[in-house]
C-alpha positions as CSV (number, residue, x, y, z in Angstrom):
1,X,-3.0,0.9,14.4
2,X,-1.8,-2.5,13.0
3,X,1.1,-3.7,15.0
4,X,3.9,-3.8,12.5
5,X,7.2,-6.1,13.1
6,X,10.4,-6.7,11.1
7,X,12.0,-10.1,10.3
8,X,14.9,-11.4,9.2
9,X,16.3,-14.4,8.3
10,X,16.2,-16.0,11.6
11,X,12.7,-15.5,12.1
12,X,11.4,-16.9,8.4
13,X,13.5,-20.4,9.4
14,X,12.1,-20.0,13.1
15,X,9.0,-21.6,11.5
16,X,10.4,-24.6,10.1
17,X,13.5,-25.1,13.5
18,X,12.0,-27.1,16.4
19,X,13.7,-24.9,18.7
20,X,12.0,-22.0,17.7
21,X,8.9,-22.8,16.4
22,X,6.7,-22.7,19.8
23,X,7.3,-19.0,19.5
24,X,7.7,-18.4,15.4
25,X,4.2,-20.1,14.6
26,X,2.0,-17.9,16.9
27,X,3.5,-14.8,15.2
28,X,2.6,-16.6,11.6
29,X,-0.7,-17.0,12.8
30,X,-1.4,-13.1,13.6
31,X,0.6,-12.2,10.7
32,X,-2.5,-14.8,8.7
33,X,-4.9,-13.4,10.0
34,X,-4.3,-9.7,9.3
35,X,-3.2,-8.4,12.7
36,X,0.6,-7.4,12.2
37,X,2.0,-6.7,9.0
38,X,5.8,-8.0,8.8
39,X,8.2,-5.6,7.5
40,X,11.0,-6.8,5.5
41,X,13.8,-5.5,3.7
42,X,15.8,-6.4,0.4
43,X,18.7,-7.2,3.1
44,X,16.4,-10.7,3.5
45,X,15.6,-11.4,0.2
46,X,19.5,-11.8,-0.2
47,X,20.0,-13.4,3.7
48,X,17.3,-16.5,1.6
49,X,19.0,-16.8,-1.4
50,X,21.1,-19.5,0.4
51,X,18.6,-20.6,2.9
52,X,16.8,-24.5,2.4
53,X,14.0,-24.4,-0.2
54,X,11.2,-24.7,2.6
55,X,12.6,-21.4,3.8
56,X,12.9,-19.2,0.7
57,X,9.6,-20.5,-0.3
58,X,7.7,-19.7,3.2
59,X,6.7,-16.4,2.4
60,X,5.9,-17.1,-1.0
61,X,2.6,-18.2,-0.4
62,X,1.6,-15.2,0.8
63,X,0.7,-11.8,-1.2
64,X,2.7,-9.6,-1.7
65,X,0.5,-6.4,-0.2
66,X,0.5,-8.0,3.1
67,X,4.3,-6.8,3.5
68,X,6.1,-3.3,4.2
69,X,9.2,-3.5,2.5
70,X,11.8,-1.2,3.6
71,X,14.9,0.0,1.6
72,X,18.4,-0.1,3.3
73,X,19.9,2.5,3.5
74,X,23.3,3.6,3.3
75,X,22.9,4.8,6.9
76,X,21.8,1.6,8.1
77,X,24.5,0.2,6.3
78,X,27.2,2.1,8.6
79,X,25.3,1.6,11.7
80,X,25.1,-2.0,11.2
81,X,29.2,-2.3,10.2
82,X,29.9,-0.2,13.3
């Protein structure tokens, strides 16, 4: 079964931040070449409205199939105010 990992915000700049990048770039890799699937959630499409251009645009070159996208939910909505 394909490994399957959600990322936020954090993760999406990690690529482009110096500090982060020794760790971000290998996951990009895997994610390239078909061995995880990243999960996201409409929660990040909002979190990159106001991110740098570099970042919003990152996973725009890839397709859109190679993505879980996840709904939040009004439960994880509570747990995450609590």
């Amino acid at each position: 079964m394909k490994q399957r990992i959600y990322i936020d915000t954090s993760v999406v700049g990690g690529y482009f931040d110096e500090e982060f990048k020794e760790a971000t770039l290998p996951l990009f890799d895997r994610f390239e070449k078909g061995e995880i699937t990243f999960v996201v959630s409409n929660l990040l499409d909002l979190e990159l409205l106001n991110a740098p251009k570099q970042v919003r645009e990152l996973l725009l070159k890839y397709p859109s199939d190679n993505f879980e996208r996840v709904s939040l939910t009004e439960e994880a909505i509570k747990l995450a105010d609590t």
